[in-house]
Structures are given as structure tokens and as C-alpha cells.
N, CA, C and O atoms as a GROMACS GRO file, in nm:
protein
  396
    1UNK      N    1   9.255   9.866   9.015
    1UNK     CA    2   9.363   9.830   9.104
    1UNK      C    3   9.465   9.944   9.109
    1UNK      O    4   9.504   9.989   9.002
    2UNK      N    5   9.516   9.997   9.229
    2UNK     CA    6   9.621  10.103   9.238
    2UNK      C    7   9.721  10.031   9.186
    2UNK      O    8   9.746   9.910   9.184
    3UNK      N    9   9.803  10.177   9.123
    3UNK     CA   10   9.927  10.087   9.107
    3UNK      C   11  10.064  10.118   9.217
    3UNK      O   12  10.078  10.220   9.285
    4UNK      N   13  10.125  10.038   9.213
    4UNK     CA   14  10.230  10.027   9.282
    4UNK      C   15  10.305  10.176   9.300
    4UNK      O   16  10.261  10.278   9.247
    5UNK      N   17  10.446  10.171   9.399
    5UNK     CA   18  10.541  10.271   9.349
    5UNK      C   19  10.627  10.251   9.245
    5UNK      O   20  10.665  10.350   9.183
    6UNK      N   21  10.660  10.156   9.218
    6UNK     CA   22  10.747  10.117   9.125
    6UNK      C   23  10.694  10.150   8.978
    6UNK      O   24  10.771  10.187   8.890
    7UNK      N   25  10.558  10.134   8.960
    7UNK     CA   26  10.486  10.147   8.822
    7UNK      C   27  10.437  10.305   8.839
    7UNK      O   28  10.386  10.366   8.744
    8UNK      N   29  10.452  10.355   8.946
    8UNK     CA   30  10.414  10.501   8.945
    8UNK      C   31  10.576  10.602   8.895
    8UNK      O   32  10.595  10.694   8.816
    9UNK      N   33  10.633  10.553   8.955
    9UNK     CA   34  10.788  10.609   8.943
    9UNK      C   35  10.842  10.568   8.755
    9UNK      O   36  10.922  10.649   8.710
   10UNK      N   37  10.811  10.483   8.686
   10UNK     CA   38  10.855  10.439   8.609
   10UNK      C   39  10.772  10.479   8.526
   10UNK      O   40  10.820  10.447   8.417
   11UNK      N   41  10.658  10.539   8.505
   11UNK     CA   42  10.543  10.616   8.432
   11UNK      C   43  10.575  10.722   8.416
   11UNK      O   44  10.557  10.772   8.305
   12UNK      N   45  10.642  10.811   8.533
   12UNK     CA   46  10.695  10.955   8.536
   12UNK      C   47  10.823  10.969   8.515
   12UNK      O   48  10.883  11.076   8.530
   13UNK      N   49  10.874  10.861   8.479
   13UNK     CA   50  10.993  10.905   8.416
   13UNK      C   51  10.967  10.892   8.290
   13UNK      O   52  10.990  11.001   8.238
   14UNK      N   53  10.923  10.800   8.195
   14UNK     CA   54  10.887  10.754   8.097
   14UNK      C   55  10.796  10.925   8.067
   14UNK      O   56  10.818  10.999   7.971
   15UNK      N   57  10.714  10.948   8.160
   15UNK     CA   58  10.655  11.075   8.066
   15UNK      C   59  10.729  11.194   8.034
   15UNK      O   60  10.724  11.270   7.938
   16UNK      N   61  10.808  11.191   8.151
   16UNK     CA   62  10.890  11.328   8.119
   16UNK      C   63  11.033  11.256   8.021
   16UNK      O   64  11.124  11.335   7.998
   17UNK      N   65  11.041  11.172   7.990
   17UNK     CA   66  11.118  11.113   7.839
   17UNK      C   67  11.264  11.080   7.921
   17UNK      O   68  11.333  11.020   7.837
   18UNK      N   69  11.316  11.088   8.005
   18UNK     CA   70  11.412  11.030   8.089
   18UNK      C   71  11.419  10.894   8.107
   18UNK      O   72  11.334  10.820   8.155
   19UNK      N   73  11.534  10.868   8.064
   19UNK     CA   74  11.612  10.707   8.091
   19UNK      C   75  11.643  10.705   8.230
   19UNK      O   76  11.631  10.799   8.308
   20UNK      N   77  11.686  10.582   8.255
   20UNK     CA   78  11.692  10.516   8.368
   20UNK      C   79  11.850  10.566   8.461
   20UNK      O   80  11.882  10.572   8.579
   21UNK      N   81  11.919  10.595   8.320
   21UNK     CA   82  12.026  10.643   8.340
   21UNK      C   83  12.048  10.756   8.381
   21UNK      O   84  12.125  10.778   8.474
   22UNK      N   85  11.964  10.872   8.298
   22UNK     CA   86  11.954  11.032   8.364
   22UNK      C   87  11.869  10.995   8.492
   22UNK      O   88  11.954  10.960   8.574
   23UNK      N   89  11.789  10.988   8.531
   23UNK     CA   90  11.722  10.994   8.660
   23UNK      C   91  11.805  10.952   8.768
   23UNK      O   92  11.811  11.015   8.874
   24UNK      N   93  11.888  10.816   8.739
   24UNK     CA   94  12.014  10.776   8.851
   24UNK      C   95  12.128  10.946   8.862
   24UNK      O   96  12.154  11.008   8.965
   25UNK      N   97  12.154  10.966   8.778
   25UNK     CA   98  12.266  11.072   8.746
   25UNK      C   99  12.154  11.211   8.825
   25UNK      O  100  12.213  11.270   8.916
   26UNK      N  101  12.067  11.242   8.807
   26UNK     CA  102  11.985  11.358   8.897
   26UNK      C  103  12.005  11.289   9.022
   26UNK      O  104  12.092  11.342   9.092
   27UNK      N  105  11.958  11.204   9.062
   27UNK     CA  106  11.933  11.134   9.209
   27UNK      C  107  12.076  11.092   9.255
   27UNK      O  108  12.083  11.043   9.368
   28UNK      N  109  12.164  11.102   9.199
   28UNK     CA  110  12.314  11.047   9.268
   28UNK      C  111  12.299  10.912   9.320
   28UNK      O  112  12.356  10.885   9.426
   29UNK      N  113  12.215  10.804   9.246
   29UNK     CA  114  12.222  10.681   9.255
   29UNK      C  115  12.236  10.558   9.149
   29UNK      O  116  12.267  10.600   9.038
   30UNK      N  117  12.230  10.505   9.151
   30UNK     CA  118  12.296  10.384   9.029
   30UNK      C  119  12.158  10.410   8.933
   30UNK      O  120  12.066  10.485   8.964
   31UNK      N  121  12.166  10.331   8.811
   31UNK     CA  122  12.048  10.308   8.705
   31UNK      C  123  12.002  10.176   8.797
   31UNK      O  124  11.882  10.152   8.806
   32UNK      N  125  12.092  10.096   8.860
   32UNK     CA  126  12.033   9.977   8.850
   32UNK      C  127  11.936   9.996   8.994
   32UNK      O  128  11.840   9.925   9.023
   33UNK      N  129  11.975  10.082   9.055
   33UNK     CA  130  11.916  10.087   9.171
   33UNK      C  131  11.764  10.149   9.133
   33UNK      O  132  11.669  10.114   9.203
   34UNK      N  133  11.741  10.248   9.014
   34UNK     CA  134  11.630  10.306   8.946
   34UNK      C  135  11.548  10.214   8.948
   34UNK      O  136  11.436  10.204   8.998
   35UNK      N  137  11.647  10.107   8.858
   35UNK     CA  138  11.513   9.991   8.783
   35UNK      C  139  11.484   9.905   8.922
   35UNK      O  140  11.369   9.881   8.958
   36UNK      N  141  11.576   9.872   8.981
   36UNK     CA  142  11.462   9.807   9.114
   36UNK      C  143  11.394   9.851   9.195
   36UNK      O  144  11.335   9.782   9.278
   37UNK      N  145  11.386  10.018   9.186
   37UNK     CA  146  11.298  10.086   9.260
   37UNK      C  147  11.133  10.042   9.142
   37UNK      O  148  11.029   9.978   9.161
   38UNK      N  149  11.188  10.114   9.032
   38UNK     CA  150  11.056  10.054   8.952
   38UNK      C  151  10.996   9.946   8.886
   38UNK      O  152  10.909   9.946   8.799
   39UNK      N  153  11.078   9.821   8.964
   39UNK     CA  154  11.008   9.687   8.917
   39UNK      C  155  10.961   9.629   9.057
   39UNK      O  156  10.902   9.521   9.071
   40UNK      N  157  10.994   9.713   9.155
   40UNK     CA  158  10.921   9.679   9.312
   40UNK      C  159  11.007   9.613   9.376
   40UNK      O  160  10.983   9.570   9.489
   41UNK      N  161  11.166   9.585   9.292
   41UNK     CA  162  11.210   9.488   9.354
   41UNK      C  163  11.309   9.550   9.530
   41UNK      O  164  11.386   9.499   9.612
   42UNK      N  165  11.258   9.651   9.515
   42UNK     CA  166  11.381   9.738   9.617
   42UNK      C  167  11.247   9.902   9.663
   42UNK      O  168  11.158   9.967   9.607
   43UNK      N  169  11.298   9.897   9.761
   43UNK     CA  170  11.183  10.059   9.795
   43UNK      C  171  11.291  10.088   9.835
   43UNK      O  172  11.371  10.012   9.889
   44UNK      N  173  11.310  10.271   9.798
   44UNK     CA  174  11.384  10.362   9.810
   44UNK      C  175  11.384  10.407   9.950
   44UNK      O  176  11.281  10.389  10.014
   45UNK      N  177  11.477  10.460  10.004
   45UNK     CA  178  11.450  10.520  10.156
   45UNK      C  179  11.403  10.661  10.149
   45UNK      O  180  11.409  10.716  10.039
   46UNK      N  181  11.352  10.733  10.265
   46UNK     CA  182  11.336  10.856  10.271
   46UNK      C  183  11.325  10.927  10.180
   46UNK      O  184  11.244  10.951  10.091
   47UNK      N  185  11.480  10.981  10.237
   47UNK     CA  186  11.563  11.053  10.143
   47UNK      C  187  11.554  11.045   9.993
   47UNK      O  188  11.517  11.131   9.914
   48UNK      N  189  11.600  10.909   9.970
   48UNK     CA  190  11.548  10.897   9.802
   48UNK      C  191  11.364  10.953   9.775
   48UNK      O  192  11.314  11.048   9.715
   49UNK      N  193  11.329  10.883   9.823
   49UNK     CA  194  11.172  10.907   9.806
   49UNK      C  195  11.173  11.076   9.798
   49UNK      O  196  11.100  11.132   9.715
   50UNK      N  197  11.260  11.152   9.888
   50UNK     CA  198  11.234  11.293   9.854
   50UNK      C  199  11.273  11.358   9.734
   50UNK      O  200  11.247  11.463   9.674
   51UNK      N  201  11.345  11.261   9.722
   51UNK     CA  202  11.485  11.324   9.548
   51UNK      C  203  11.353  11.294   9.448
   51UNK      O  204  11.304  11.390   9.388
   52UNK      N  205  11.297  11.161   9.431
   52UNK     CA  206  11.200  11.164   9.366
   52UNK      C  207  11.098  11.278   9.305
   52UNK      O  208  11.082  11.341   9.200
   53UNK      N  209  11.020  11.262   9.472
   53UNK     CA  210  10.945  11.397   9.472
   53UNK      C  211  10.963  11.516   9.422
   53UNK      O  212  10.877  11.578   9.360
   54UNK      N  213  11.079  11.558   9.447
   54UNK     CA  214  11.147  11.692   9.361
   54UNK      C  215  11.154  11.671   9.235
   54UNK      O  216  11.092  11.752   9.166
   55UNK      N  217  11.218  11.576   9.174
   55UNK     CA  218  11.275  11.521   9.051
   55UNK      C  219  11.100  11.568   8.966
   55UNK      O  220  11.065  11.661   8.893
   56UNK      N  221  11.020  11.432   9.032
   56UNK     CA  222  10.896  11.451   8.907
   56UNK      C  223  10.797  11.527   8.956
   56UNK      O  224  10.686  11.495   8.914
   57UNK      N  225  10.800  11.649   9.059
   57UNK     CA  226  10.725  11.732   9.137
   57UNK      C  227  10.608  11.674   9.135
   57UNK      O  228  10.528  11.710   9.048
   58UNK      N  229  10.572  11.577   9.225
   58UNK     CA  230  10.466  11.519   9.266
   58UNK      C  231  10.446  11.524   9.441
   58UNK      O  232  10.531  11.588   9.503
   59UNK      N  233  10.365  11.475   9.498
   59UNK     CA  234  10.357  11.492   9.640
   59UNK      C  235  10.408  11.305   9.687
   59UNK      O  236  10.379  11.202   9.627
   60UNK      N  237  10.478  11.320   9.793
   60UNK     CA  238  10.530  11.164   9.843
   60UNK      C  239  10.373  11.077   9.861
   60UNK      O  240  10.354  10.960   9.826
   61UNK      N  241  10.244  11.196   9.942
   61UNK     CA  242  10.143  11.140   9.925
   61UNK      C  243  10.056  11.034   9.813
   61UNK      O  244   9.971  10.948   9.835
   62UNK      N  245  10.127  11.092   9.669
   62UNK     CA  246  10.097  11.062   9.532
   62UNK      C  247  10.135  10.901   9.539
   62UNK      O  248  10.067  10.800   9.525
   63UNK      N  249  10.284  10.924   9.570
   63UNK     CA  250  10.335  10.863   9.472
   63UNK      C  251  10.326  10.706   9.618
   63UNK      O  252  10.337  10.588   9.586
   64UNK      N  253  10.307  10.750   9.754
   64UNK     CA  254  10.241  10.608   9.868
   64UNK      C  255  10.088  10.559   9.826
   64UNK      O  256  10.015  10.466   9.862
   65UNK      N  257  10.080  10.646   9.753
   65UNK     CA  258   9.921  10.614   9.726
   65UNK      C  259   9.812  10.664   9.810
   65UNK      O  260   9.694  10.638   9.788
   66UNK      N  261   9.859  10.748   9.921
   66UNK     CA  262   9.786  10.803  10.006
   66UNK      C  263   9.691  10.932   9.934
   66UNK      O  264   9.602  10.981  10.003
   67UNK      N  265   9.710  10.972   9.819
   67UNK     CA  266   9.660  11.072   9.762
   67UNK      C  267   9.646  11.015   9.651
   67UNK      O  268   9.753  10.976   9.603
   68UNK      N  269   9.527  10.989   9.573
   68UNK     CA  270   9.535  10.917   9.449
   68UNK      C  271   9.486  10.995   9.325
   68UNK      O  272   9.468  10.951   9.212
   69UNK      N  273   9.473  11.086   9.360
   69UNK     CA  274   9.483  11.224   9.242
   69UNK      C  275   9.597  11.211   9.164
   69UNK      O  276   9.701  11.179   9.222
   70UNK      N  277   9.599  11.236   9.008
   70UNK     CA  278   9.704  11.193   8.956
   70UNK      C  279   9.790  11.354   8.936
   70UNK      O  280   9.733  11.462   8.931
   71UNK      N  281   9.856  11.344   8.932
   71UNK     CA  282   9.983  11.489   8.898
   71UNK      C  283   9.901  11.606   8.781
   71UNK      O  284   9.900  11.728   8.784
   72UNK      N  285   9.841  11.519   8.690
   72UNK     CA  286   9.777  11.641   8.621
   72UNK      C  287   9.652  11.686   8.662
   72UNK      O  288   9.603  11.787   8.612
   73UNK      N  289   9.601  11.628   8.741
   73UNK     CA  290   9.472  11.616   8.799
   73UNK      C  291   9.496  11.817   8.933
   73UNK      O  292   9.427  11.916   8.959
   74UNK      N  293   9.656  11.756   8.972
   74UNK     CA  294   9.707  11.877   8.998
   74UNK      C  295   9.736  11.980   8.925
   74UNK      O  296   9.688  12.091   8.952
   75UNK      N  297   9.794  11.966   8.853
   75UNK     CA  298   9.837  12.079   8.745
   75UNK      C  299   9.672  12.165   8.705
   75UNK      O  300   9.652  12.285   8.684
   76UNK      N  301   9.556  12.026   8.707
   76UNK     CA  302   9.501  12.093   8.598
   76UNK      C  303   9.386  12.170   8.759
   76UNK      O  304   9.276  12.192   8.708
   77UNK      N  305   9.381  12.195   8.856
   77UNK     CA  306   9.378  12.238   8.962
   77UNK      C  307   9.449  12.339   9.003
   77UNK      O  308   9.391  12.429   9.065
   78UNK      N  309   9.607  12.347   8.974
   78UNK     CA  310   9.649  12.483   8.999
   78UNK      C  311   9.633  12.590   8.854
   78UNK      O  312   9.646  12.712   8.854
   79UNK      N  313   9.608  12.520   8.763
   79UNK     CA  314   9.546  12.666   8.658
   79UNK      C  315   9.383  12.649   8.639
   79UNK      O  316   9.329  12.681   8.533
   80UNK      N  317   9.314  12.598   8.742
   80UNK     CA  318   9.182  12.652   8.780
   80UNK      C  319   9.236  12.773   8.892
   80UNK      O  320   9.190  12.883   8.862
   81UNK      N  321   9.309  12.772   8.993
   81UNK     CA  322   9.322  12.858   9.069
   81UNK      C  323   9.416  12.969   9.017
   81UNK      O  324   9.419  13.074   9.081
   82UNK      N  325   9.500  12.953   8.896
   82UNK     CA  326   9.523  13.060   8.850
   82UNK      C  327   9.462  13.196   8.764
   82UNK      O  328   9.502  13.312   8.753
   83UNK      N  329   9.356  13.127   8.712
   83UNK     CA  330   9.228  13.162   8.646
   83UNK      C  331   9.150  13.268   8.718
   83UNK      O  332   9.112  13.379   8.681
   84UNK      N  333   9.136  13.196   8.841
   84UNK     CA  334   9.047  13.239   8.962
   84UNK      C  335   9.138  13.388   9.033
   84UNK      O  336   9.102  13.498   9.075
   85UNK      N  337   9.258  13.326   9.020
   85UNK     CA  338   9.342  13.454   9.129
   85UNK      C  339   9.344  13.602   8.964
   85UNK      O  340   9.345  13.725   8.960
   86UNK      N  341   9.344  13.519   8.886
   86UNK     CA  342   9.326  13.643   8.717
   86UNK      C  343   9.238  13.755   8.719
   86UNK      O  344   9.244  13.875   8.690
   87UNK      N  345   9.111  13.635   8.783
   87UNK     CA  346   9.009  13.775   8.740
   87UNK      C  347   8.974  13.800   8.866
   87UNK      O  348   8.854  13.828   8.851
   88UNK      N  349   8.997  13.810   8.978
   88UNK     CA  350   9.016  13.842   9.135
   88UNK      C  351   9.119  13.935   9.085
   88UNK      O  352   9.073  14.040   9.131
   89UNK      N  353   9.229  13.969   9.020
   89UNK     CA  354   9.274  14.065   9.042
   89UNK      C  355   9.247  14.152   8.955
   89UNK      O  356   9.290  14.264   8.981
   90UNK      N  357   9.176  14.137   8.837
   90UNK     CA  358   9.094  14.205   8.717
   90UNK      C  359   9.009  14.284   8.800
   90UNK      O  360   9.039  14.402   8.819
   91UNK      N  361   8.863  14.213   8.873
   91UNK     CA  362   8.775  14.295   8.935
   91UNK      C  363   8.867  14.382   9.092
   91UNK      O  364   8.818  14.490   9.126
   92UNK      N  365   8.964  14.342   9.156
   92UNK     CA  366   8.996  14.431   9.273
   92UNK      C  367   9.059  14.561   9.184
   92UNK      O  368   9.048  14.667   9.247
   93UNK      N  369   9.132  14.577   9.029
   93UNK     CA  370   9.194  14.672   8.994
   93UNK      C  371   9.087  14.734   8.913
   93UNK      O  372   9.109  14.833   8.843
   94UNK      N  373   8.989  14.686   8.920
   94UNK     CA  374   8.820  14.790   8.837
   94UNK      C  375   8.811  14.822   8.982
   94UNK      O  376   8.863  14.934   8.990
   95UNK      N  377   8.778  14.791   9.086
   95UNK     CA  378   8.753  14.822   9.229
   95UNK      C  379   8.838  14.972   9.266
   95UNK      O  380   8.791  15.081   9.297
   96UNK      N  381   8.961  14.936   9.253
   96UNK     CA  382   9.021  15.029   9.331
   96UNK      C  383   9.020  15.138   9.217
   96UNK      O  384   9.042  15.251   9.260
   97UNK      N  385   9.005  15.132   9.121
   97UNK     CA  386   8.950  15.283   9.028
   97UNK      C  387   8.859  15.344   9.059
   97UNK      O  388   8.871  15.466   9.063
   98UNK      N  389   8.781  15.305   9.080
   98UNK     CA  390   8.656  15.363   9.162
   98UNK      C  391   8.700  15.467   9.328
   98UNK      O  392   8.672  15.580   9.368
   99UNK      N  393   8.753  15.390   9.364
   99UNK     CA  394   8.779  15.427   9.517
   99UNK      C  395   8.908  15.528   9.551
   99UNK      O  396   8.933  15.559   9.668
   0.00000   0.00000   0.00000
């Protein structure tokens, strides 16, 4: 079963070790308004939804459920492609010695 936004938002704060209180104080909105974003009882607008996004650098896609790849699933995707861009630039700088 997917989970909600509310249980997605309240997972990523909980991982990155943030209270309910710092995340209101980043977002310039109440704690209490936090916890009813993450008990489902309230959906955030837009705007909030973007503060989010920034806040736990996830995609809005993630966190609607439209993308159900989880955040490390990303992470662990952009250091496959960092890997990749490593030794792409390992073999172009053996390359251009040659040339």
C-alpha cells in the first residue's frame, strides 16, 4: 500500500532528526500546522508543498506519489552517475595525452 503525504513528510523529517518544531521554523509555518500536514489531517498548498521539497530535497513527484522511487533510491542513482562521469573523465584525460 502507498503511503500517504502525511506519512511520507513525517518519515523525512524523522530521518533527517528534525522536530516538528524546527521544520515549522524553516517553513515559516506553525508546528501545529506540520503535524496536520503529517497526520493527513490538512494538505499543504503549493507553495508549502515547494518549501517541503526544498527542505527534504525530494521531487513534489515523490512526495504526490507520482514517482514512487524512494529519495535514496535517488541518491543512490546520482553516485552511479557520478562514478560514470569519474571514469569518463579518467579515459577522455588518457585520450587527450595521446592527441
Amino acid at each position: 500500500m502507498e503511503r500517504t503525504l502525511g506519512e511520507k513528510l513525517a518519515e523525512l523529517r524523522k530521518s533527517r532528526g528534525l522536530t516538528q518544531h524546527q521544520v515549522a521554523q524553516q517553513l515559516k509555518i506553525t508546528a501545529a500546522a506540520v503535524s496536520a500536514y503529517e497526520r493527513d489531517a490538512n494538505q499543504p498548498s503549493l507553495a508549502i508543498l515547494k518549501k517541503f521539497t526544498e527542505l527534504y530535497r525530494v521531487s513534489a513527484d515523490f512526495l504526490l506519489g507520482i514517482d514512487t522511487r524512494s529519495s535514496q533510491e535517488w541518491v543512490r542513482k546520482g553516485e552511479e552517475l557520478m562514478c560514470r562521469l569519474q571514469l569518463f573523465t579518467q579515459d577522455f584525460s588518457q585520450y587527450i595525452k595521446y592527441y
